[in-house]
Steps between C-alpha positions, in 0.01 A plus 500: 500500500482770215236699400399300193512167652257653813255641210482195321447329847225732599328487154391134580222712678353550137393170495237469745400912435434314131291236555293761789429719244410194258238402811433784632122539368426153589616533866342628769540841568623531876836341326522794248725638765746209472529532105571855595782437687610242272511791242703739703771273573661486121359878438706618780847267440482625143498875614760439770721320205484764248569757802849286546561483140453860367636842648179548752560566847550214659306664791204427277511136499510493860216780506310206308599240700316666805174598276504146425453440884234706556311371251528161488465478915169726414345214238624203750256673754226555284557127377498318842193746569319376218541179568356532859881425699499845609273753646469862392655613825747315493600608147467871622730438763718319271546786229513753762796348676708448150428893434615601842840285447488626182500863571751430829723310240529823288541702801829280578609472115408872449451341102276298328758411228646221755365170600298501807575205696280608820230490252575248296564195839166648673303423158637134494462471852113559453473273212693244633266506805179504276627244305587295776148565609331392172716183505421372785123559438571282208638213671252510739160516332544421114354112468664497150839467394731762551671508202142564307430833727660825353493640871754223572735594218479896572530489874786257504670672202483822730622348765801387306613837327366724784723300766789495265493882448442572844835351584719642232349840496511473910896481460526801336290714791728343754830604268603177463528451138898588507550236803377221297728364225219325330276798440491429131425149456196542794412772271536263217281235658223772545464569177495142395235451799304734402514343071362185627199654696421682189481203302320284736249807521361375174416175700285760717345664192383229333363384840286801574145437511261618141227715656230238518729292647623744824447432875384735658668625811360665848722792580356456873574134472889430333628888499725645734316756712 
């Protein structure tokens, strides 16, 4: 897949960024974090794009890429600790163990201008796992229908693109992106993965809670301690 048809892909994450920012003062706070991310996602393909397109290093784009990391792991956690499905501890531990593969990444890389996988697979692996987490906390205690509970639509969305970047970005640490022959189209279907979460983000958007409307959660209760 080119470069233009992977931008136009990733730009269906405008979509749901819209219609957060549309709700945004109407919605609860603790999901500010979630617009937020929703935000970054186009911000960040856009800047990568124009990297590809015009004479800047290229190094930059990648030097994006893995500021994009950092801070969209960094509003997931504050997120799923606003929401009570994760204690503060927890989140300390969290952050402190993506920094320390972070900093060992560059040690191994000796550059930030290149992707780092070692980062990149250990931040999936955690939010796969809190996703996971939130999911099943889902399935187990909401009395409502699913498909009317945002958590339901965010966790399993996770679950989805996490799991599907943790495999293809795992290939590359293990070297075996030149032994498979299909590399591209498993790239291919990643990036068309990850269009359709986008769009059914808006699903989880509109189904966030107004402020009078919110649960409210016990960290001590539902979080992971």
């Amino acid at each position: 897949m080119n470069s233009d048809a992977a931008y136009i892909l990733a730009m269906s994450a405008v979509l749901p960024a819209i219609v957060g920012a549309v709700r945004y003062k109407k919605i609860d706070p603790r999901y500010h974090p979630f617009i937020y991310m929703l935000v970054l996602v186009p911000l960040v393909e856009t800047i990568v794009y124009i990297s590809l397109k015009t004479a800047i290093y290229n190094g930059f784009s990648k030097l994006c890429i893995n500021l994009y990391l950092l801070a969209s792991f960094g509003v997931f956690l504050s997120l799923v600790y606003k929401n009570g499905y994760l204690s503060r501890k927890m989140g300390l531990y969290f952050a402190g163990a993506l920094l320390l593969t972070t900093l060992v990444n560059l040690v191994i890389v000796g550059t930030p201008f290149v992707i780092l996988y070692y980062m990149l697979c250990l931040a999936d692996c955690l939010i796969l796992f809190i996703s996971i987490d939130i999911l099943s906390k889902q399935m187990m205690a909401v009395k409502t229908s699913l498909v009317k509970n945002c958590w339901f639509w965010i966790s399993s969305l996770y679950v989805v693109q996490h799991a599907y970047s943790l495999l293809l970005f795992g290939i590359f640490i293990f070297g075996l992106s030149t032994s498979i022959p299909n590399i591209k189209a498993i790239f291919t279907i990643y990036k068309v993965v990850n269009a359709a979460c986008y769009l059914l983000f808006i699903i989880a958007v509109l189904r966030i809670p107004n402020r009078k409307d919110a649960p409210v959660y016990q960290i001590s209760q539902t979080s992971l301690t």
